[in-house]
NUVO-40052 format. One record per residue (C-alpha): residue number from 1; residue in one letter; x negated, y, z. Coordinates in pm, 1 decimal. Layout:
BEGIN
<pt n="NUM" res="A" east="X" north="Y" up="Z"/>
...
//
This chain:
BEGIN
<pt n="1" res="X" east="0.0" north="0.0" up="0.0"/>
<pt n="2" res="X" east="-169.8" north="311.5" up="-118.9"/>
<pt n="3" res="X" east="-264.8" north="611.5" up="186.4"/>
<pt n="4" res="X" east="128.0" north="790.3" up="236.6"/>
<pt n="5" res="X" east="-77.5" north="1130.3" up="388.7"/>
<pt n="6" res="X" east="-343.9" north="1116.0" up="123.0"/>
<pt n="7" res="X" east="-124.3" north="1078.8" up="-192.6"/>
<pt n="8" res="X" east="83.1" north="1389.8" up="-41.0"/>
<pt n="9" res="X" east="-211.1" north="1612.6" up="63.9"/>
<pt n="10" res="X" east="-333.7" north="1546.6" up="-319.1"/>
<pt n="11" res="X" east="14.5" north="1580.3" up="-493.4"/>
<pt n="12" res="X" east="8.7" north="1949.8" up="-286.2"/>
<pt n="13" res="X" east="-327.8" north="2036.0" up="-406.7"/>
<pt n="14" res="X" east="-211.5" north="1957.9" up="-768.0"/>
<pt n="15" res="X" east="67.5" north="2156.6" up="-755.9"/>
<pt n="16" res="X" east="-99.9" north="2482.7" up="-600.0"/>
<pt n="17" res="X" east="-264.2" north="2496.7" up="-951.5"/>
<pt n="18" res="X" east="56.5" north="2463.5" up="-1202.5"/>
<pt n="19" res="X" east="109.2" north="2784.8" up="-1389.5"/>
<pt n="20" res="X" east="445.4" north="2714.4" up="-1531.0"/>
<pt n="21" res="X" east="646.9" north="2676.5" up="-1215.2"/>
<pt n="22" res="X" east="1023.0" north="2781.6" up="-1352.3"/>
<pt n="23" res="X" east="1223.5" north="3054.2" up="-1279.6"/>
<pt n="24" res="X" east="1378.6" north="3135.5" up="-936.8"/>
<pt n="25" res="X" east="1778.4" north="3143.6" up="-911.2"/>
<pt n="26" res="X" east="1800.1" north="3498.4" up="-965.3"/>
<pt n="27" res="X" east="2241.1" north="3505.6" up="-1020.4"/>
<pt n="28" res="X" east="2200.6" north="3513.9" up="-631.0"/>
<pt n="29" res="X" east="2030.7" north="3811.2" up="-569.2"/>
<pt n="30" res="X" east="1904.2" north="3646.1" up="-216.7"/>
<pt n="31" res="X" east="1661.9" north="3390.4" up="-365.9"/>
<pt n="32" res="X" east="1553.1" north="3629.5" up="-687.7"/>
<pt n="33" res="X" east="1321.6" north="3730.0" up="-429.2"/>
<pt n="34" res="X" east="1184.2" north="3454.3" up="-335.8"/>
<pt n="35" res="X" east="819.8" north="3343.5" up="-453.6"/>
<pt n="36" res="X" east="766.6" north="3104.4" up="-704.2"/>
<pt n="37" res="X" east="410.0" north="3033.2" up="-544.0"/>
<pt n="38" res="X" east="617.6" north="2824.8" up="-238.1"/>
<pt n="39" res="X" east="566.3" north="2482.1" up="-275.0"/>
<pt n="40" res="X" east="598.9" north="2211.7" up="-17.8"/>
<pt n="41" res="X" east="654.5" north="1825.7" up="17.2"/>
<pt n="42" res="X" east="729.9" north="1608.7" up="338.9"/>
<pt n="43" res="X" east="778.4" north="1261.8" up="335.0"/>
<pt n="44" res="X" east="902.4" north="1026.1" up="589.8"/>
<pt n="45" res="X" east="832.6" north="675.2" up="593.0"/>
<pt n="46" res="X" east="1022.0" north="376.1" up="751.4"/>
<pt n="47" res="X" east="775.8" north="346.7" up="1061.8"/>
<pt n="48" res="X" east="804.3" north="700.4" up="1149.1"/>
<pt n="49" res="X" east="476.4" north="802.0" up="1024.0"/>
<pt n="50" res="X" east="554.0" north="1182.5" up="852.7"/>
<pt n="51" res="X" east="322.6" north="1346.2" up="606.3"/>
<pt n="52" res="X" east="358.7" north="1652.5" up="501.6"/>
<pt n="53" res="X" east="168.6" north="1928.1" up="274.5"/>
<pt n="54" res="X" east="194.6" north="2249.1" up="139.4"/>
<pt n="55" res="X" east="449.0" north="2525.9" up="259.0"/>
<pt n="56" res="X" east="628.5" north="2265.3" up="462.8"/>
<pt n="57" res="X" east="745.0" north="2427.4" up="749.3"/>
<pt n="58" res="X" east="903.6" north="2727.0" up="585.0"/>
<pt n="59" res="X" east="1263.5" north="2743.5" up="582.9"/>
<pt n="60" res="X" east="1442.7" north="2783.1" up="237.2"/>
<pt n="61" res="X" east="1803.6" north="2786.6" up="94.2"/>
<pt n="62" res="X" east="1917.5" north="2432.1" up="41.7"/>
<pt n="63" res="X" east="2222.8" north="2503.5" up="-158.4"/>
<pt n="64" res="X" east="2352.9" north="2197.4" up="-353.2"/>
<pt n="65" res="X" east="2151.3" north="1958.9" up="-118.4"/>
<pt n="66" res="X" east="2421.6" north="2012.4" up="177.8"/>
<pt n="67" res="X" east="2674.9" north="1807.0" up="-44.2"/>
<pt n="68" res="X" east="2495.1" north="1517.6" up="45.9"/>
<pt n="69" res="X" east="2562.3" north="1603.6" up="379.4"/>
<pt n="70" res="X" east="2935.3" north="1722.6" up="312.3"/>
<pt n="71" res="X" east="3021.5" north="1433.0" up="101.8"/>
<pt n="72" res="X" east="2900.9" north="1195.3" up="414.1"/>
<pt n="73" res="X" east="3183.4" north="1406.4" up="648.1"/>
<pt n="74" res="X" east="3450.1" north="1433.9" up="413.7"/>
<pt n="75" res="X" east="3409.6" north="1035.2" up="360.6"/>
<pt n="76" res="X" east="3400.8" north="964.0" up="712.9"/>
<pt n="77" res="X" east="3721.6" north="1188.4" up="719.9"/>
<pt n="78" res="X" east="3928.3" north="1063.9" up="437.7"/>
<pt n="79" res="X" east="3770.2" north="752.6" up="354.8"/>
<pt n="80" res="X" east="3861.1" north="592.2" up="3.0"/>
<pt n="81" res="X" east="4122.1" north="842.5" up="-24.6"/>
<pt n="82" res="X" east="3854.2" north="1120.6" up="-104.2"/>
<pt n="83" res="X" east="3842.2" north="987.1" up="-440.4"/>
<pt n="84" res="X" east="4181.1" north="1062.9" up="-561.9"/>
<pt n="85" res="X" east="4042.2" north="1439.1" up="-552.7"/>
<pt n="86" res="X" east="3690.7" north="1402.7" up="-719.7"/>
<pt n="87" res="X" east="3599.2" north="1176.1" up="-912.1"/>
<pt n="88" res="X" east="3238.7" north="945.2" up="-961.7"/>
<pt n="89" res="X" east="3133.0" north="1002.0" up="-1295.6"/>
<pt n="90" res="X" east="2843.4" north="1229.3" up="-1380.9"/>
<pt n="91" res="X" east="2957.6" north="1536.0" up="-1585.1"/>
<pt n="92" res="X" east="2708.3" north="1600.7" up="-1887.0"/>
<pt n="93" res="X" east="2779.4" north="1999.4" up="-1850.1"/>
<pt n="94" res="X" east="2627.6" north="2205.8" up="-1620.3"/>
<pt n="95" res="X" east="2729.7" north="2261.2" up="-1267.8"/>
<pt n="96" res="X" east="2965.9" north="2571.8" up="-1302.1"/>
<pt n="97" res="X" east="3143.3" north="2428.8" up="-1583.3"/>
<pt n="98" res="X" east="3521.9" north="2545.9" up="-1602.1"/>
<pt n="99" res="X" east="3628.7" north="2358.5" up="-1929.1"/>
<pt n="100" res="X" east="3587.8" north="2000.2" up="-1799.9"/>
<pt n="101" res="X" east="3808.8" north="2089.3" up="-1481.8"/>
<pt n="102" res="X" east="4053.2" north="2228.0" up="-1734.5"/>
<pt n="103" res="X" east="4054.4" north="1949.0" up="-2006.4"/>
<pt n="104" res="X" east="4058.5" north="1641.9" up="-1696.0"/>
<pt n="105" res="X" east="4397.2" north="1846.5" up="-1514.1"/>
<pt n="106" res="X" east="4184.1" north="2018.1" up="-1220.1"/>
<pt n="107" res="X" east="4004.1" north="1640.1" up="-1107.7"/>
<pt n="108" res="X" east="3651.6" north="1717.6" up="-1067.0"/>
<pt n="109" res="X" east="3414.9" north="1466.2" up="-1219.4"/>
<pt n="110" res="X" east="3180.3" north="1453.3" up="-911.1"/>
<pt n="111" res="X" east="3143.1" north="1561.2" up="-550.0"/>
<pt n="112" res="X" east="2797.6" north="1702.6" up="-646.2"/>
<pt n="113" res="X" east="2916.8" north="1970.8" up="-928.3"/>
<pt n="114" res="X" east="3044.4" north="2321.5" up="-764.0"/>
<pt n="115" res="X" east="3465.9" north="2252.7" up="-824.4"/>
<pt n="116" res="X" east="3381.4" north="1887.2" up="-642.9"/>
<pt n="117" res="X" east="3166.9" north="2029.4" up="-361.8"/>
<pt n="118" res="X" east="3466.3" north="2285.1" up="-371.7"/>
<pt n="119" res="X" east="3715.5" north="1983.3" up="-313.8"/>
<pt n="120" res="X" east="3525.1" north="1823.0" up="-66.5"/>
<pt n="121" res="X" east="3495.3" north="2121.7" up="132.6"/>
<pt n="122" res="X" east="3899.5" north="2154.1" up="146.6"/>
<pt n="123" res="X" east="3892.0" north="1793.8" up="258.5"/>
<pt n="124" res="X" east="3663.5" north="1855.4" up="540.1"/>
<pt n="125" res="X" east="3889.3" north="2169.9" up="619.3"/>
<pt n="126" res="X" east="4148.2" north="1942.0" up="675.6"/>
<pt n="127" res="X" east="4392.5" north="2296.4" up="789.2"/>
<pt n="128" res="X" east="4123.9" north="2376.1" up="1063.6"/>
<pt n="129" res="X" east="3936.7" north="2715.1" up="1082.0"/>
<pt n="130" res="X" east="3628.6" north="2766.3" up="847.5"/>
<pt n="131" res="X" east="3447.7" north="2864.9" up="1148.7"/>
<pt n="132" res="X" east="3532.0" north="2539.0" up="1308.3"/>
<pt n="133" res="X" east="3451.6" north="2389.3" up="1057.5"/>
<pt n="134" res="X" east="3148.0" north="2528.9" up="924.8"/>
<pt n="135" res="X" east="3039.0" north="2447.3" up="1305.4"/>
<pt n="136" res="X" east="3105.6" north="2072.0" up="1235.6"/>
<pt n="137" res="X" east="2921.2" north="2087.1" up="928.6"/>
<pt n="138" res="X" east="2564.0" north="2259.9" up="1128.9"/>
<pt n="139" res="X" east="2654.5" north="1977.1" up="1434.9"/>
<pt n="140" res="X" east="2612.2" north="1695.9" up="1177.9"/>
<pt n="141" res="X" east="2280.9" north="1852.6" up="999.2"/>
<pt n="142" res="X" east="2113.9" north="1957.2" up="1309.1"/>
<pt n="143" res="X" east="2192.0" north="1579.3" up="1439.0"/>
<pt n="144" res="X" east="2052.0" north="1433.3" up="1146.1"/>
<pt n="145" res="X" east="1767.4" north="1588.9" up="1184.0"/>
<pt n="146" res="X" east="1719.8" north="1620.6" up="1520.5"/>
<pt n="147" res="X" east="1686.0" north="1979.9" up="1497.3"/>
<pt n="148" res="X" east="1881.4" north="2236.0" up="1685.1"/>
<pt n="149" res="X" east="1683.0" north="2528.3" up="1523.1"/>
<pt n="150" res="X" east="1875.1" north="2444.4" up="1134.5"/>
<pt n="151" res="X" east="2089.8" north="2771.3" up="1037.2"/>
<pt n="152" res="X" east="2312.3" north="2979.8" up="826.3"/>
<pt n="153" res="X" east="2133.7" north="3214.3" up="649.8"/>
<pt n="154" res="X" east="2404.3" north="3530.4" up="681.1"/>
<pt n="155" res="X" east="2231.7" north="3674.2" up="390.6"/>
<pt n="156" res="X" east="2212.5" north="3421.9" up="126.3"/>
<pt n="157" res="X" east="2596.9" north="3351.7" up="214.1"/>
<pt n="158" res="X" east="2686.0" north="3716.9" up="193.9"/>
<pt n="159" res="X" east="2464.5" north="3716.7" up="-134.6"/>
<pt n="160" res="X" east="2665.4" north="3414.8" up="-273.2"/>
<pt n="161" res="X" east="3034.3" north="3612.0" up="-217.6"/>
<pt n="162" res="X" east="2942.5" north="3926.8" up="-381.9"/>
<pt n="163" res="X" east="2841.6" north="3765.2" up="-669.4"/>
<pt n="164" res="X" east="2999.6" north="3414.5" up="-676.8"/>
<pt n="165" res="X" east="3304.6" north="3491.4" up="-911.1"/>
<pt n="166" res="X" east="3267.1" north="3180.3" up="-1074.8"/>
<pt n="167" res="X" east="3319.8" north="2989.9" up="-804.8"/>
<pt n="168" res="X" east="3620.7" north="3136.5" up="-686.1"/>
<pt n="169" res="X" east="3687.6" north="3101.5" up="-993.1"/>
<pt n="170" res="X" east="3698.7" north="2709.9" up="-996.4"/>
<pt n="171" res="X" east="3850.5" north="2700.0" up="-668.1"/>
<pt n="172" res="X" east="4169.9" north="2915.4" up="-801.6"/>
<pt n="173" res="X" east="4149.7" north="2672.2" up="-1096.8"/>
<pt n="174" res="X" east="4179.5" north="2384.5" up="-851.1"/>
<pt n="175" res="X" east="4453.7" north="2507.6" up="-623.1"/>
<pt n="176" res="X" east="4623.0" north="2612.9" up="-993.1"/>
<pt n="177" res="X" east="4649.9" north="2171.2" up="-1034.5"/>
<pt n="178" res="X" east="4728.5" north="2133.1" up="-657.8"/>
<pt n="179" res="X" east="4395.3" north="1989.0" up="-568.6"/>
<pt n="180" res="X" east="4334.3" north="2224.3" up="-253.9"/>
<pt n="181" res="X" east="4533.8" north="2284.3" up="51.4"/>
<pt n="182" res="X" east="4403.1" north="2495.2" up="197.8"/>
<pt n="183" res="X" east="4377.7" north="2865.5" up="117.0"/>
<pt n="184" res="X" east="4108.9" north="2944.0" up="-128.7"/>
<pt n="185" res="X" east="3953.9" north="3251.7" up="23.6"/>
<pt n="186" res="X" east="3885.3" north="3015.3" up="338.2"/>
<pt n="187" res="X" east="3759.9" north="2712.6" up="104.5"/>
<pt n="188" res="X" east="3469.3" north="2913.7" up="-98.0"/>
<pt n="189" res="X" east="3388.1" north="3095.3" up="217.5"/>
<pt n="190" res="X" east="3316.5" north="2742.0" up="393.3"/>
<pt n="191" res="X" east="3161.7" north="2632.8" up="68.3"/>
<pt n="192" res="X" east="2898.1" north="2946.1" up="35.6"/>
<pt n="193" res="X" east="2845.5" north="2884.4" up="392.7"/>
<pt n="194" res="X" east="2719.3" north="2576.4" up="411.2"/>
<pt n="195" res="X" east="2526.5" north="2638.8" up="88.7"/>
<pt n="196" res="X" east="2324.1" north="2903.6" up="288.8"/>
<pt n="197" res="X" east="2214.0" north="2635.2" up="481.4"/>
<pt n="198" res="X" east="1826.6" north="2682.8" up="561.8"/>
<pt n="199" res="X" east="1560.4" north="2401.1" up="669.5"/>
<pt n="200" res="X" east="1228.4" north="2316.2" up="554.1"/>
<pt n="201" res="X" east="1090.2" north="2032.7" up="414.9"/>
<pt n="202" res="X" east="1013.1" north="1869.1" up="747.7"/>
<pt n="203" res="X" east="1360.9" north="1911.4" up="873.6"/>
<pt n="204" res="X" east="1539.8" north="1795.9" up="505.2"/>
<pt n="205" res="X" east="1366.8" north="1462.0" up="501.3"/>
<pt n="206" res="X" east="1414.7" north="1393.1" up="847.8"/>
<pt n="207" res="X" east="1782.3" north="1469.9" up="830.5"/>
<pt n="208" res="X" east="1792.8" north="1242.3" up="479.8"/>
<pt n="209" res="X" east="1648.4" north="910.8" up="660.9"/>
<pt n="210" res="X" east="2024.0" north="795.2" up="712.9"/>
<pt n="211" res="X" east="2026.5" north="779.4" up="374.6"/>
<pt n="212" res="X" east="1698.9" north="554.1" up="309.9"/>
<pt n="213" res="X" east="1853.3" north="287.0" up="596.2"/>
<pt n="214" res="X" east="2148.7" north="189.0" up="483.7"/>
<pt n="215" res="X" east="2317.1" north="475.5" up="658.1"/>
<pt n="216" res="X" east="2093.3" north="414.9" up="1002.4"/>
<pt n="217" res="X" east="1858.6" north="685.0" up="1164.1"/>
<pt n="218" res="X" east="1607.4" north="484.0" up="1256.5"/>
<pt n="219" res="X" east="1467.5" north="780.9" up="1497.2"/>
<pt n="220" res="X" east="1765.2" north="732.2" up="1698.0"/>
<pt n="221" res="X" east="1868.5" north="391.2" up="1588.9"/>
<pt n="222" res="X" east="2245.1" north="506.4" up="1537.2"/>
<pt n="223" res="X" east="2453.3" north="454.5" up="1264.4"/>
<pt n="224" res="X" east="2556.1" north="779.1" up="1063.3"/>
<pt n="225" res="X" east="2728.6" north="543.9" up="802.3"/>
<pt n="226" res="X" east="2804.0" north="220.0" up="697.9"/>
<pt n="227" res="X" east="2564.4" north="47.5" up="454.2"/>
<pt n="228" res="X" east="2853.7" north="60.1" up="207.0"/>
<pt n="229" res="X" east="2883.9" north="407.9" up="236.0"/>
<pt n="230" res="X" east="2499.7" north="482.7" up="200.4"/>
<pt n="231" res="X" east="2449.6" north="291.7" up="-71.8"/>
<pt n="232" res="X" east="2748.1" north="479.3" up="-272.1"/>
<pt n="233" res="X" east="2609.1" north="799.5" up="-173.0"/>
<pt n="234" res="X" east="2294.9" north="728.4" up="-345.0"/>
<pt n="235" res="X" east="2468.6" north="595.5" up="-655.8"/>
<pt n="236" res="X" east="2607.1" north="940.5" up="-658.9"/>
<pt n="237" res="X" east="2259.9" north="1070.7" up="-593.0"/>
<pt n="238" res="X" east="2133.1" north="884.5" up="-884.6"/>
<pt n="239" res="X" east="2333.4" north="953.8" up="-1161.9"/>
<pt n="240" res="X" east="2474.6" north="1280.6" up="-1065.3"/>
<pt n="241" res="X" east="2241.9" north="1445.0" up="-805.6"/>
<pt n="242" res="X" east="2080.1" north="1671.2" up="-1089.3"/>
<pt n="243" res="X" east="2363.4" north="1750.0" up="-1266.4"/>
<pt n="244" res="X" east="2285.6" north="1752.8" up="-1658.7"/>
<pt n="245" res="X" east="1944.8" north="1655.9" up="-1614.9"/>
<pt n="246" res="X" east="2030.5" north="1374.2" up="-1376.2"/>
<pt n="247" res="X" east="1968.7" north="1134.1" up="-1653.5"/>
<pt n="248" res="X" east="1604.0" north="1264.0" up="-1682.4"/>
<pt n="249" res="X" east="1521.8" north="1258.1" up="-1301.6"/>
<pt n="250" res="X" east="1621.4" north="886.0" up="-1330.0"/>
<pt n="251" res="X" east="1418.8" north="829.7" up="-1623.4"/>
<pt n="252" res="X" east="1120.2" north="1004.6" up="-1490.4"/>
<pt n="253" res="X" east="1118.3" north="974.5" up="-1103.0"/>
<pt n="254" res="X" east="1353.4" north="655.0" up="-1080.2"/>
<pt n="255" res="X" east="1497.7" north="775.7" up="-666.9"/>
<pt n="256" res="X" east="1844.9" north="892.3" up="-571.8"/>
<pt n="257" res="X" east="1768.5" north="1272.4" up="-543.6"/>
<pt n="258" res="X" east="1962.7" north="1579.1" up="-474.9"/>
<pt n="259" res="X" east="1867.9" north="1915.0" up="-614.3"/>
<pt n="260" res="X" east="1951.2" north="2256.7" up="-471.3"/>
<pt n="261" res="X" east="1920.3" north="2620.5" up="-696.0"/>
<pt n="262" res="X" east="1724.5" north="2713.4" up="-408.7"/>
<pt n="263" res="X" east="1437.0" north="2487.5" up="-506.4"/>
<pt n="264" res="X" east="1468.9" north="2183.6" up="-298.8"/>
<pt n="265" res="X" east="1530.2" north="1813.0" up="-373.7"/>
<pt n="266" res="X" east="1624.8" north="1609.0" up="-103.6"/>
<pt n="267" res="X" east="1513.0" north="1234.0" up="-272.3"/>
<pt n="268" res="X" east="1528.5" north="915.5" up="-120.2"/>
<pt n="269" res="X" east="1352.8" north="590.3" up="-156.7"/>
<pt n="270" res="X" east="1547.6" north="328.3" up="-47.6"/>
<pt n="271" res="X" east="1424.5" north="133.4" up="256.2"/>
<pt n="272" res="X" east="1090.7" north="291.4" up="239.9"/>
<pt n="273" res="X" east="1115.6" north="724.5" up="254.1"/>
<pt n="274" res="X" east="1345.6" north="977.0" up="300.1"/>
<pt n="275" res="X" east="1148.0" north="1276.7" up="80.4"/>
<pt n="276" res="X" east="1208.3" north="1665.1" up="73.2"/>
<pt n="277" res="X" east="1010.5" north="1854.4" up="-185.4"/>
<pt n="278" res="X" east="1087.4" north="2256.1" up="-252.8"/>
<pt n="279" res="X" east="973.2" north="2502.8" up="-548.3"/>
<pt n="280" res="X" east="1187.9" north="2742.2" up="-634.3"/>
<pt n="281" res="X" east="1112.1" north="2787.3" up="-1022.8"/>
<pt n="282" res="X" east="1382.9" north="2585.5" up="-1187.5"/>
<pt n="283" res="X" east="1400.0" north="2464.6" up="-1473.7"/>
<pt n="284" res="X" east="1661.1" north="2486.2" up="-1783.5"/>
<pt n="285" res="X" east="1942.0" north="2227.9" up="-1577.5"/>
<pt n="286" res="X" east="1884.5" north="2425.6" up="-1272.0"/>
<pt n="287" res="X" east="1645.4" north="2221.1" up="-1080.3"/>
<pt n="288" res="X" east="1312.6" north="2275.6" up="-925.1"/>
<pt n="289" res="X" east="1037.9" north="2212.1" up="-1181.5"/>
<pt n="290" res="X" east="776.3" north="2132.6" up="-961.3"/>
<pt n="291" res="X" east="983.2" north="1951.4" up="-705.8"/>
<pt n="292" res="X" east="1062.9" north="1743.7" up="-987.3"/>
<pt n="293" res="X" east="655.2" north="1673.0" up="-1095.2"/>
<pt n="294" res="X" east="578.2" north="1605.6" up="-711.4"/>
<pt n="295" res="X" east="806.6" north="1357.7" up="-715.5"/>
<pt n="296" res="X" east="742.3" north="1183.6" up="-1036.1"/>
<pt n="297" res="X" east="403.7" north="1160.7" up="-943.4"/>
<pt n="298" res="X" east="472.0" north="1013.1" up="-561.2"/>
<pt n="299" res="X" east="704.1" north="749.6" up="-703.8"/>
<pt n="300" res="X" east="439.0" north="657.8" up="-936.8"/>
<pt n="301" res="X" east="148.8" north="629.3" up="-684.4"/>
<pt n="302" res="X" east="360.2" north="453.7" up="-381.3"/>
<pt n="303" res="X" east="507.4" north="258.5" up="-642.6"/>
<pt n="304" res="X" east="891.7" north="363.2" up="-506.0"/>
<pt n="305" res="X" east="1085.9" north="354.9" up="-787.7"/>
<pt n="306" res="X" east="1428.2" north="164.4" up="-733.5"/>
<pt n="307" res="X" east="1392.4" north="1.4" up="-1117.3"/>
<pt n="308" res="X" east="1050.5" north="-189.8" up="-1045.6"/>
<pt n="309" res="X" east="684.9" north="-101.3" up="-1039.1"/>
//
């Protein structure tokens, strides 16, 4: 089994000296000013052992990546049920996409685009308070990853109302086809909420680990989900975790993986790592362009990839 801390420490060292590192998410006026120089990678193996390099310990926007953790609640709350809102299929259009919610009668095509994360969130509403709620939401990340420092970033989810038309857009769209319950000013609030979501690479991998263990944190030996569950949650991961280029992650990297516009990926490999990897340069689907490299090149060297060596 090749060296876990050495492989990272050099995977770091190579990306310091990319040029072409992407463009930041700069529709969100919060993380346009964010440097594209930030890179950082942790890793968290099955024993416990972390290793971690680059700018791993400073806090960024996760964004997309708290779907993962949203999708995990709403199941818990709904169960099977949840799919008669969203469905499982992976979308081919990118992640704001209005015509496919028209053409398919308001059903999302997966929890992971923005009108199914927008679904999801009314399920995990569920008629309670967004501030309740939103509560529930930090509870379960900060649990995960044994954290109690994980925030809201106020600004970023400010940032994200003034200038998120499109997604109130698609939730309008939705409650248009009766697929929310819930009022939609409270819904997209919740939703740009728990986007805002910061943690850093340390924290995101930690608080993934559920996900690499059949739905077990080995840290604390409890189960966050069934093994069922997990394993579904990565499928989703898989073939819909990077929206329209979710077919080249697979290709390329071969790991479940979620990507955020913030520049994070929250990967896992299954029964071995839980991984976190942030650069915010994206590239042309919307995901981080580095983060995507780093990873490539860890599942190649710890020979991780779930389709063979």
């Amino acid at each position: 089994m090749p060296d876990l801390e050495k492989v990272v420490h050099e995977i770091a060292e190579e990306m310091r000296a990319y040029e072409d590192r992407g463009r930041v998410a700069s529709y969100i006026p919060e993380l346009a000013r964010v440097d594209p120089k930030n890179f950082g990678i942790a890793v968290i193996a099955a024993d416990g052992t972390l290793a971690a390099g680059g700018d791993c310990d400073r806090p960024f926007s996760i964004q997309s990546i708290s779907k993962v953790f949203t999708l995990t609640l709403a199941l818990g709350k709904a169960g099977d049920r949840l799919w008669t809102r969203v469905g499982r299929e992976p979308s081919g259009n990118p992640f704001n996409s209005i015509i496919q919610l028209e053409l398919e009668n308001g059903v999302p095509r997966n929890p992971f685009i923005n009108a199914g994360a927008i679904a999801v969130t009314d399920v995990i509403l569920s008629g309670h308070a967004p501030r309740s709620e939103l509560g529930e939401i930090l509870r379960f990340v900060r649990e995960a990853a044994g954290d109690d420092t994980i925030y809201i970033d106020e600004h970023v989810a400010q940032s994200e109302k003034r200038t998120g038309y499109r997604n109130i857009a698609l939730a309008n769209f939705l409650k248009s086809f009766g697929m929310l319950e819930n009022p939609v000013e409270n819904v997209v609030g919740t939703y740009f909420h728990h986007c805002a979501i910061a943690m850093t690479c340390r924290q995101l991998a930690v608080a993934g680990r559920y996900l690499a263990h059949s739905g077990r944190n080995p840290g604390t030996g409890y189960n966050i989900v069934s093994a069922e569950r997990a394993r579904r949650i990565n499928a989703l991961m898989l073939t819909c975790g990077h929206y329209d280029g979710s077919g080249e992650f697979a290709f390329r990297v071969g790991l479940p993986g979620k990507s955020g516009v913030g520049g994070g990926i929250l990967a896992v490999a299954p029964g071995q790592a839980s991984i976190a990897v942030w650069s915010p340069g994206l590239d042309e689907a919307g995901n981080s362009k580095l983060g995507r490299i780093a990873l490539e090149k860890l599942a190649q060297r710890m020979k991780w990839s779930i389709f063979g060596e």
